[in-house]
Each structure stands twice: as C-alpha cells, then as structure tokens.
C-alpha positions in Angstrom: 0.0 0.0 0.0 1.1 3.6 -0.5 -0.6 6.4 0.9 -0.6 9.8 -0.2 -1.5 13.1 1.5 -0.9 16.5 -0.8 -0.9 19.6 1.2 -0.1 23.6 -0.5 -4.1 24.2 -1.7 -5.5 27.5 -1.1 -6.5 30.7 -2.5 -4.8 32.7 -4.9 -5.3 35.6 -7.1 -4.9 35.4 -11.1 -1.3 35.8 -12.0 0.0 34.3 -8.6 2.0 30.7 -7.6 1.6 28.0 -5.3 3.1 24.7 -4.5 1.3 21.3 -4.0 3.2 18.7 -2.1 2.4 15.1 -1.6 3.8 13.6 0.8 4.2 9.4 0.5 4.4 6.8 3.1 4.8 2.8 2.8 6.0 1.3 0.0 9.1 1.8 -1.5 8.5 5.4 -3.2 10.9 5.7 -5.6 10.1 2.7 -7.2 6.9 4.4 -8.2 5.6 7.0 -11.4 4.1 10.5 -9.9 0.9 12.1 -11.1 -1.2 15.1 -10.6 -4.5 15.3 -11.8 -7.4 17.7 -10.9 -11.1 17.9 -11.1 -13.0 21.1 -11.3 -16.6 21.1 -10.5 -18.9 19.4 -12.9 -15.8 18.3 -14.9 -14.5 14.9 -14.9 -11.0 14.3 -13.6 -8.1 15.4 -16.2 -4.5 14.7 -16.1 -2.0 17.8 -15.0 1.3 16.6 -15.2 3.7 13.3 -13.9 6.9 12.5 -13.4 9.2 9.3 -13.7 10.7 7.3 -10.8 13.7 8.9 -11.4 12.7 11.9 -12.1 14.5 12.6 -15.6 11.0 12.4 -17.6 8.5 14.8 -17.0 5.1 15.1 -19.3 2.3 18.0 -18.9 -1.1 18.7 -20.1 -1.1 21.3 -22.7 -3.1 23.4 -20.5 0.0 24.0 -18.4 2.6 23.4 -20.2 5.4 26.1 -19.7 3.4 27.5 -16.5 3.7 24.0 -13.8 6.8 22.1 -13.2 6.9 19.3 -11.6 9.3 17.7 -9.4 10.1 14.5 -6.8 12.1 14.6 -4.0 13.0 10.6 -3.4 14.8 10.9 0.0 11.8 13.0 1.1 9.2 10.7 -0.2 7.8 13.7 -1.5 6.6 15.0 -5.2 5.7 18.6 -5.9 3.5 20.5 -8.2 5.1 24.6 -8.7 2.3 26.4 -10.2 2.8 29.5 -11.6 1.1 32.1 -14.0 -2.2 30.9 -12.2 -5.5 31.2 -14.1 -9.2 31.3 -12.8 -9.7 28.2 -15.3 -6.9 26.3 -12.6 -9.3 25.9 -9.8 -10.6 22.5 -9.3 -9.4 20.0 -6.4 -5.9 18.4 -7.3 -4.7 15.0 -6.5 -1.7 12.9 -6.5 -1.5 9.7 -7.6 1.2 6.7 -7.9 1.5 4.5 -10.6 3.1 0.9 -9.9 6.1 0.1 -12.4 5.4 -1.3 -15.6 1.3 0.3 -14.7 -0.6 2.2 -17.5 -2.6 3.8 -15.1 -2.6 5.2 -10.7 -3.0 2.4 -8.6 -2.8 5.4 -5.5 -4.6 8.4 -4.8 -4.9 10.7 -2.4 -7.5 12.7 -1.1 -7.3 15.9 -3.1 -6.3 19.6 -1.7 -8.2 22.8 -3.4 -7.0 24.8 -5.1 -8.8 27.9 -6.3 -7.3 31.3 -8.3 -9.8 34.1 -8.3 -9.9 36.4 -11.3 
C-alpha cells in the first residue's frame, strides 16, 4: 500500500504561484511513477502533469505546459507541483497519484487539496 496526502491548496489571485506537495508513506516510493491530476466542478477528472521514478522524464497537459513544473524529492518521499502564472480556469481539487512500475494507469490516490485562483 502507498498512501498519499498533498498539502499547498488555497487561495490565490490570477497571476499568482503555489506549491502542492504530496507527501508518500509505505511502500518503496521511488520505485513508483508520480501524477497530478485535478477535477473542477462538474468536470470529470483530467491529467496535469507526472513525473518518472527517477525523475528525468516529465510530461504535462497542454493546458499547463510552460506554466507547472513538476518535481520529486526521493529521500523525502515527497513529489511537488510549482504552479505558476495561475488562471481562474486552474481551480478545481488536485490529487496525487502513484503509478506501480510497468502500470498504465494510478494504482494510488490521495485525497485531493483545493486549489482555487480568483480572477
């Protein structure tokens, strides 16, 4: 089991930056593809960005492409989301996820941390 818990939500102006963290306990977490994904309401849940195990490959929605990086920290368990240039369309719940090697798709989640960016 793996278990997930992102932190770094809140509220933010148009224009402005934050940083989502999730934070990953139990299994080995290194061994383990990162993902953010969000879900604004009435909108199904859409892929953000994710990152390798070892962090050299990186892949983004088009959406926010040029304005979120992300980024893992292996000896801290941890991977991060830097958003920047944030837009009202950006507001929706985001969640981390882990995806098992070899996996096509998150076997983890966790529990989502809101994020919204007023105009």
């Amino acid at each position: 089991q793996v278990q997930l818990v992102e932190s770094g939500g809140g509220l933010v102006q148009a224009g402005g930056s934050l940083r989502l963290s999730c934070a990953a306990s139990g299994r080995t977490f290194r061994a383990y593809a990162m993902g953010w994904f969000r879900q604004a309401p009435g909108k199904e849940r859409e892929f953000v960005a994710a990152i390798g195990w070892s962090g050299g490959h990186t892949y983004y929605a088009d959406s926010v492409k040029g304005r979120f990086t992300i980024f893992r920290d292996n000896a801290k368990n941890t991977v991060y989301l830097q958003m920047n240039r944030l837009r009202p369309e950006d507001t929706a719940v985001y969640y981390c996820a882990a995806t098992a090697p070899g996996g096509s798709s998150p076997d983890y989640w966790g529990r989502g941390t809101q994020v919204t960016v007023s105009a």
